[in-house]
N, C-alpha and C positions, 0 to 999 in steps of 0.2 A: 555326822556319819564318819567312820572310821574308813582311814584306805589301807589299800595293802598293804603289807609288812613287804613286800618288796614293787620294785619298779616294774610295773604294766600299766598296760594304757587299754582303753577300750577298743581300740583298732588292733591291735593286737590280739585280745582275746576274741575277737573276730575271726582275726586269719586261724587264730589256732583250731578253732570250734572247726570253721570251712574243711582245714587240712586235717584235721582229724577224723570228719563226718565223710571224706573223703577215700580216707584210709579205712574207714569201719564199714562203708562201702563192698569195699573188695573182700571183705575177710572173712574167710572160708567158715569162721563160728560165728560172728557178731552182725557178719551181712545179713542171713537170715532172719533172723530176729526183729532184727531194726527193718528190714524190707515189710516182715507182715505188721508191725506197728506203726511205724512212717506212712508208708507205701511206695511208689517208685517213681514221682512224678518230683521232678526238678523243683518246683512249687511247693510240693509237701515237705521236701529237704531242707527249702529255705527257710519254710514256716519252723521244721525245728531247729534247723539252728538257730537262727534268730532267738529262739526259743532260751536254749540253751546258752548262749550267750549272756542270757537274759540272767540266767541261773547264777553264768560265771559271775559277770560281776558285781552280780548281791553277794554273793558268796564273800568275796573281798570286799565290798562294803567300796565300791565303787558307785553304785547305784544300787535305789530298793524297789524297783519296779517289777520285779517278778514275785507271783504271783503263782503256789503251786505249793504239793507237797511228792517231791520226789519218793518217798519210801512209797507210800500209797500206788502212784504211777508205776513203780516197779511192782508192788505186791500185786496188783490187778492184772498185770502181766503173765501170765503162765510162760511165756517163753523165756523169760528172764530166772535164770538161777543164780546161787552162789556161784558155781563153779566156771562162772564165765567172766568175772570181775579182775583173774588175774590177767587174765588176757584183753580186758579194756583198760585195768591200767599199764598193762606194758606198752601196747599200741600209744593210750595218750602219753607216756611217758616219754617213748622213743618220738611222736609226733613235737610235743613241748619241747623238746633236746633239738629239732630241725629246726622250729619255727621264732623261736624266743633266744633272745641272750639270755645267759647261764643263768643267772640269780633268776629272774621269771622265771625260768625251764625249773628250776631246784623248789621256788616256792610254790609254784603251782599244781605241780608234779606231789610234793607234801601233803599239800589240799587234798588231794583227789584221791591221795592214798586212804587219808583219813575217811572221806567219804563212802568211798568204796569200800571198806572194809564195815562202815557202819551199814549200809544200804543189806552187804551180804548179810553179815550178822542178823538185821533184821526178818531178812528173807529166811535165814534160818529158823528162828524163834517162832514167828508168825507162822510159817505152813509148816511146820514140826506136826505131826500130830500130837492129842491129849493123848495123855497117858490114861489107860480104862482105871474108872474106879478101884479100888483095891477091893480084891475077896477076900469076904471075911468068914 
């Protein structure tokens, strides 16, 4: 299995996921969301982070233990829009820039762009409506 192209460690992408899930917490558009899918119980917080963690470092090819298909998870979501991913990558962006040294904060930060932008895109295409047959 392949590791990251830059220096992290799994305790790290720990703290990052905690102080992230923490900041996304408070936040006046991405609190909501995550409150009625999460829920609000310290316990259910843990479970997704851990979660998500899980995600990170398959992602880097750190580990392959997770187990999940993210677009689906977001597409079954009605709360979750495109229009809300520029504002979870800033948050994780400015969170990775607190929590990591630079090279981490810059590769990880890259990841999640890309991801992010795939995730929206998706959410775009898939609840797009069909276009009505043509009159003829």
């Amino acid at each position: 299995m392949a590791a990251a192209r830059f220096p992290i460690t799994e305790l790290q992408i720990d703290q990052l996921v905690r102080a992230f899930y923490t900041r996304v917490r408070k936040d006046v558009v991405l609190g909501p969301v995550f409150r009625r899918a999460v829920g609000t119980s310290d316990a259910a917080w843990r479970e997704h982070e851990a979660r998500i963690a899980s995600f990170w470092r398959n992602a880097l090819g750190l580990d392959r233990s997770f187990s999940g298909n993210p677009m689906m998870t977001h597409l079954n979501n009605s709360d979750v829009v495109p229009e809300q991913f520029p504002v979870w990558l800033s948050l994780f962006r400015e969170t990775a820039d607190d929590i990591l040294p630079p090279q981490a904060a810059q590769g990880i930060s890259e990841l999640a762009e890309r991801i992010g932008k795939s995730l929206a895109m998706g959410l775009m295409q898939f609840r797009a409506p069909e276009d009505p047959p043509p009159l003829l």
